[in-house]
N, C-alpha and C positions, 0 to 999 in steps of 0.2 A: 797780877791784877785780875780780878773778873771781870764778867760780860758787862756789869753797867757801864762798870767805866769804857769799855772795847766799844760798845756799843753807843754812847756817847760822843767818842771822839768820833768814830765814823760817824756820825750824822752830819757833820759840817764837812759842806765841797769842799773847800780850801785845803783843808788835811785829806778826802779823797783824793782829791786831784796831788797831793803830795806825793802819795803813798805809789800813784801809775806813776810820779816822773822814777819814785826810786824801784821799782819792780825790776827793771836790770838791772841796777847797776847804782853803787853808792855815790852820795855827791855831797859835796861840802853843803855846810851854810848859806854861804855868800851866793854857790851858784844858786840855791831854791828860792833865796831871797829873789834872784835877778828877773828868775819866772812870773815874779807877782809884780802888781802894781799896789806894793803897800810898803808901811814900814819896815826893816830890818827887824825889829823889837815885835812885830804882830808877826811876822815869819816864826822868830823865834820863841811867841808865844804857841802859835800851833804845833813849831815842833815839840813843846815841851809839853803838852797836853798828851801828843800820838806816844811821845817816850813814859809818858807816865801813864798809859796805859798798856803798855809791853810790846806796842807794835813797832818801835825803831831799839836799832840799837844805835850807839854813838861809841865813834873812837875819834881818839883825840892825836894827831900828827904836826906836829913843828905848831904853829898860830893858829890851826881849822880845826873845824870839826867835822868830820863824819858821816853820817847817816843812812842806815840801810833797813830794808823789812824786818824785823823780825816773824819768818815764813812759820814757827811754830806755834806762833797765837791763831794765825790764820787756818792753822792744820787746826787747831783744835775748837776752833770758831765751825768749818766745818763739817768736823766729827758731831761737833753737838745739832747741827741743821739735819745732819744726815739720818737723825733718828727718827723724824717728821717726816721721812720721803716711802712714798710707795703703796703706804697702808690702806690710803684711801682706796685706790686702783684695786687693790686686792677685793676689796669689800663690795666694790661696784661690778663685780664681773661675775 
């Protein structure tokens, strides 16, 4: 996926606030659902917005699903911020 959509999905807390519970560590559905006070179906509406734009990956075990960062959108999320940093400083001194 590209930045629009990376950059999309992060706009909405909901799916931030997703993304810090899973930065250790994977967790099913049911448990991220349990974090919010909303429906099962809007849970798995935001996860399916964050996996459609590259940030989760999903596996599938016995009834559950899944969920964990994928850290290489974020490397590359990044890399791309990284090219903006510095210049200005150089310029002003």
């Amino acid at each position: 996926m590209g930045f629009p959509e990376t950059f999309k999905a992060l706009a909405d807390p909901v799916r931030r606030e997703i993304l810090e519970m899973l930065k250790d560590k994977k967790m099913s559905a049911g448990e991220i659902a349990q974090q919010f006070d909303m429906t099962a179906a809007t849970v798995s509406y935001h996860l399916s917005k964050l996996k459609k734009a590259g940030l989760l990956f999903e596996t599938k075990y016995k009834n559950y699903i899944y969920y964990e960062i994928n850290i290489s959108v974020f490397e590359e999320i990044m890399l791309w911020f990284s090219q903006f940093g510095g210049k200005n400083d150089e310029k002003n001194k």
